[in-house]
C-alpha positions, 0 to 999 in steps of 0.5 A, a space after each residue: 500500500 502506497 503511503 500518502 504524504 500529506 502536506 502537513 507531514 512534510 514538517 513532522 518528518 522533519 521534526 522525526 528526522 531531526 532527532 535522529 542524529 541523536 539515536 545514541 543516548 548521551 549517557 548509554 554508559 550509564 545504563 546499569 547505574 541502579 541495583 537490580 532490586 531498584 530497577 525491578 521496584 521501578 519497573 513495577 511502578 510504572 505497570 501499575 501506573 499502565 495498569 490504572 489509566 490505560 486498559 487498553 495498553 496495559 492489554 496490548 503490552 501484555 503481548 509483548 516480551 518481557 523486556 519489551 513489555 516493562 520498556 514500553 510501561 515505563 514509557 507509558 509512565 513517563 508520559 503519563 506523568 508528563 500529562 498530569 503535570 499539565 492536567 492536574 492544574 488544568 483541572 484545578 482551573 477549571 472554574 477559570 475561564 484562562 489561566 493567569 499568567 503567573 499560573 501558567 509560569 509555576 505549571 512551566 516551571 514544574 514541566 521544565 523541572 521535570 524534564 530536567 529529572 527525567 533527562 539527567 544521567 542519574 535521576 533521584 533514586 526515589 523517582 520510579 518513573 525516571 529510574 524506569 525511563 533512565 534505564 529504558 533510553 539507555 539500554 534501547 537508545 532512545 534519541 533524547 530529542 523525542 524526549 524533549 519533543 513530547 515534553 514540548 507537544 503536552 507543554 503546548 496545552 498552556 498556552 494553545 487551546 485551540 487549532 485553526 486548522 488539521 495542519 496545526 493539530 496534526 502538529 500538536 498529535 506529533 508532540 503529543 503521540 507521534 514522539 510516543 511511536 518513535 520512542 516505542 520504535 526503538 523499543 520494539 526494533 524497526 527495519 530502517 527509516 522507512 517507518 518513521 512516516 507509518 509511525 508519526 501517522 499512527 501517532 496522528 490517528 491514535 491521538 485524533 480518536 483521542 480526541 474525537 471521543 474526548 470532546 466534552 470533557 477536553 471542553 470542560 478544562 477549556 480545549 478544543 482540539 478540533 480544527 476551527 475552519 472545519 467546524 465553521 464549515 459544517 455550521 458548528 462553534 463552541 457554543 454547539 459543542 457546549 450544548 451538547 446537541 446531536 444534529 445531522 450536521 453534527 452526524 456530518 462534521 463527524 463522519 468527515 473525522 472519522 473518514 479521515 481518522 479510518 484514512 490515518 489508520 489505513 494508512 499507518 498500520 502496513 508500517 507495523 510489517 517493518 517492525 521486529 516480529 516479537 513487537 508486531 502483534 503488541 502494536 497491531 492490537 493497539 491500534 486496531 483497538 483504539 480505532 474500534 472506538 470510531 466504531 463505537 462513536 458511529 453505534 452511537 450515532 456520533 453522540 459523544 456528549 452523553 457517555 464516552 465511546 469505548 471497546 469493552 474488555 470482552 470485545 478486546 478480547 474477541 478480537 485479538 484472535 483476528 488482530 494477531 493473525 494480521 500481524 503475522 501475515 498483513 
């Protein structure tokens, strides 16, 4: 299947491209810098921190080896406590229209000092997270740019909450998804730069079912992820999304979504071949799970306002039988 570049992915790939001379951690020395029982408390942290907030990836890593597996939680941990040090505040205000400026500032400040820890050569023993992910870079040498780069993409919820156009969000899903592929990239293995363009549309996809389910409570902390001019052609604004009204032109605004979404997906998921085989099947369920949520929002009628669209633990299950025969021979 052809990959179809986009306009917009011509600066993701530069951004992807950019980390790469950077592929051999800075400090790859300095991988067994902990004691076997404090890797294995830190590696335990982050699966239950995996545990608790995504079911569904704590499903798919499930299905991969051992290393890979603890690797690939950690990374969901670190990401997961990037995100809350952005949420948390955003929650808290909640009630505030916007943010003070002097809000803002401590919430930068907390994200620049994480970002600090969690790319030092020995971070606080104390930190699982960072003791988990510190190890995880060193022994799969991932380039500390995607570091910074996700880090970057969550930062950008303080002071952008809302995208005029797909071009600027897909930027934003890069930041905050894309970077995420990458790093799994070289925690799984991958044949050559070939997949990086399948990786950073999966990321894209992933991040806009995201965002496609999550509309009234994005909405709630003051965010709109969807592109405004497309909203506009359709008849819609925020006071529509606030009332929370299923409209035909709302059936329509979200059929184009998931058109594009399902377009996303089709096109990302043959990259999943070029990766090492003992991660393919891991990463197939990811993403074929996450998008049966499009399918949900469509059983719905694309009511995302009344109750959150989603797969249930039965209905994952039922599916890996086909999703793991896809990965071996798709």
């Amino acid at each position: 299947m052809a990959l179809h570049t986009q306009t917009w992915e011509h600066d993701l790939l530069t951004l992807a491209y950019e980390a790469m001379p950077h592929h051999t951690t800075r400090h790859a020395h300095d991988a067994h810098a902990y004691d076997a029982a404090t890797l294995a408390h830190a590696y335990r942290h982050c699966a239950a921190i995996t545990a608790t907030h995504s079911r569904s990836f704590y499903l798919a890593s499930a299905l991969l080896p051992r290393a890979k597996r603890q690797a690939v939680r950690a990374l969901y941990a670190f990401c997961r406590v990037t995100d809350d040090i952005v949420d948390s505040a955003a929650e808290a205000q909640r009630t505030k229209p916007t943010r003070t400026t002097d809000e803002c500032a401590v919430v930068a400040k907390q994200l620049q000092q994480w970002r600090q820890r969690i790319l030092q050569r020995h971070p606080p023993a104390d930190d699982a997270v960072a003791v988990a992910w510190s190890a995880v870079r060193c022994q799969y040498h991932v380039p500390h740019r995607y570091v910074e780069q996700l880090i970057d993409g969550v930062g950008r919820d303080l002071v952008q909450r809302r995208y005029a156009t797909f071009d600027e969000l897909a930027a934003y899903c890069y930041g905050v998804a894309s970077t995420v592929g990458l790093m799994s990239m070289h925690i799984i293995g991958y044949a050559g730069d070939e997949a990086i363009p399948h990786a950073i549309k999966l990321g894209v996809a992933l991040q806009m079912t995201n965002i496609l389910r999550d509309i009234p409570e994005d909405l709630r902390m003051g965010r709109v992820y969807l592109p405004q001019d497309e909203l506009a052609a359709f008849d819609l604004d925020e006071d529509y999304l606030a009332a929370g009204i299923v409209t035909p032109r709302w059936q329509r605004f979200m059929r184009f979504q998931i058109e594009r979404n399902r377009q996303l997906y089709g096109e990302a998921l043959p990259g999943i071949a070029l990766l090492d085989r003992d991660g393919r099947f891991a990463i197939r369920a990811a993403a074929e799970l996450y998008r049966a949520i499009l399918d949900d929002i469509e059983a719905r009628a694309y009511d995302v306002f009344s109750g959150r669209a989603h797969v249930s633990t039965a209905g994952k299950l039922r599916q890996l039988p086909g999703i793991w025969w896809r990965s071996q021979w798709s």
